[in-house]
C-alpha positions as CSV (number, residue, x, y, z in Angstrom):
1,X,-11.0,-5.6,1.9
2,X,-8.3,-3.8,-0.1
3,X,-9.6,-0.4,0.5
4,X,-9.6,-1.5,4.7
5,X,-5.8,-2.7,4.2
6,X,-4.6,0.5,2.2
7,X,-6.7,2.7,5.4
8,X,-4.4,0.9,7.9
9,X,-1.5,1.3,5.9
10,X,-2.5,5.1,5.4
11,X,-2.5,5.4,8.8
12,X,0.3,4.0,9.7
13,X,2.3,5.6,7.4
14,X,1.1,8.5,8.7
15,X,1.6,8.6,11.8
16,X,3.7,10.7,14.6
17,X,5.6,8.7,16.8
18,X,3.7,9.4,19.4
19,X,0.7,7.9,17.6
20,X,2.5,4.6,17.1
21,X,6.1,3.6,17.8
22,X,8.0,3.4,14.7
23,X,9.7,0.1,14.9
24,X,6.1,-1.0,15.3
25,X,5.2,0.8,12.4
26,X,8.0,-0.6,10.2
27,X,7.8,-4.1,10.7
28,X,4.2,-3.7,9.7
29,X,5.1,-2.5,6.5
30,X,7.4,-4.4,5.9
31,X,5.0,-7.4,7.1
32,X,2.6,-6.3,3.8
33,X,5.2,-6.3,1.5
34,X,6.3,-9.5,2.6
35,X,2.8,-10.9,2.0
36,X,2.1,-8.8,-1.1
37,X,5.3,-10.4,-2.3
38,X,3.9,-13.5,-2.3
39,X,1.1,-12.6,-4.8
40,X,0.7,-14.0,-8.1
41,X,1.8,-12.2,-11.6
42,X,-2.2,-12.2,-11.8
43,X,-3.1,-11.1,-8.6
44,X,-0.1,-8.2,-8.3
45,X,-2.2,-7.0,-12.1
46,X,-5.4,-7.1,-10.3
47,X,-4.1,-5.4,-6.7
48,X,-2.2,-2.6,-9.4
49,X,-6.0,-2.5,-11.1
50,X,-7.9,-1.8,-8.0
51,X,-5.4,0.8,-6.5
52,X,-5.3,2.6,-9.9
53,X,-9.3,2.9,-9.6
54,X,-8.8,4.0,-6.2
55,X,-6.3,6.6,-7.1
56,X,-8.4,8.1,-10.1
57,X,-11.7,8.4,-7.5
58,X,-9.7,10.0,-4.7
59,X,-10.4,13.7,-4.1
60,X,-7.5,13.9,-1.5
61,X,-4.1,14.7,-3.3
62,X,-1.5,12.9,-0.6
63,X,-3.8,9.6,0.0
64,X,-4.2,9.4,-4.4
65,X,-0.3,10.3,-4.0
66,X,0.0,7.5,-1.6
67,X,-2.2,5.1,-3.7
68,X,-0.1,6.1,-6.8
69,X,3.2,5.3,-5.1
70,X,1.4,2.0,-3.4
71,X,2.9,-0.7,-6.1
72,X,6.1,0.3,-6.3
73,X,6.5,1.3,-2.7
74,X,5.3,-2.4,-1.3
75,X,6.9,-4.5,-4.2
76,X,4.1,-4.6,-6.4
77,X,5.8,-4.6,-9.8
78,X,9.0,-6.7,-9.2
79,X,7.7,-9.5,-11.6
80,X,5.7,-7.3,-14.1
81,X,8.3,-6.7,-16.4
């Protein structure tokens, strides 16, 4: 499931306008870090786990870079400390 919403996200991030309108593609963004938000200390530590794993197993240099960035960028270590 996590590897299916970080594709989407990939894509959308991604894309030209012309492949998807950009307001579109903002408020979905925004829509994931909204929900994202709303994740447990525990579950934010297990999301950062996975997308590390990912990262260290991807052979493509801008989607790892993208993985990497992933946390921070969707508000994934506000409550870490």
């Amino acid at each position: 499931m996590a590897e299916a919403l970080v594709d989407v996200l990939w894509f959308i991030e991604g894309s030209e306008d012309e492949q998807m309108d950009p307001d579109d593609a903002v408020k979905v963004l925004e829509g994931v870090s909204h929900l994202v938000g709303q994740l447990s200390v525990d579950q934010r530590s297990e999301w950062n786990d996975l997308l590390r794993t990912m990262a260290e197993a991807e052979s493509d240099s801008a989607r790892r870079e993208f993985l990497e960035g992933f946390p921070e960028g969707f508000g994934l270590l506000d409550d870490e400390g």
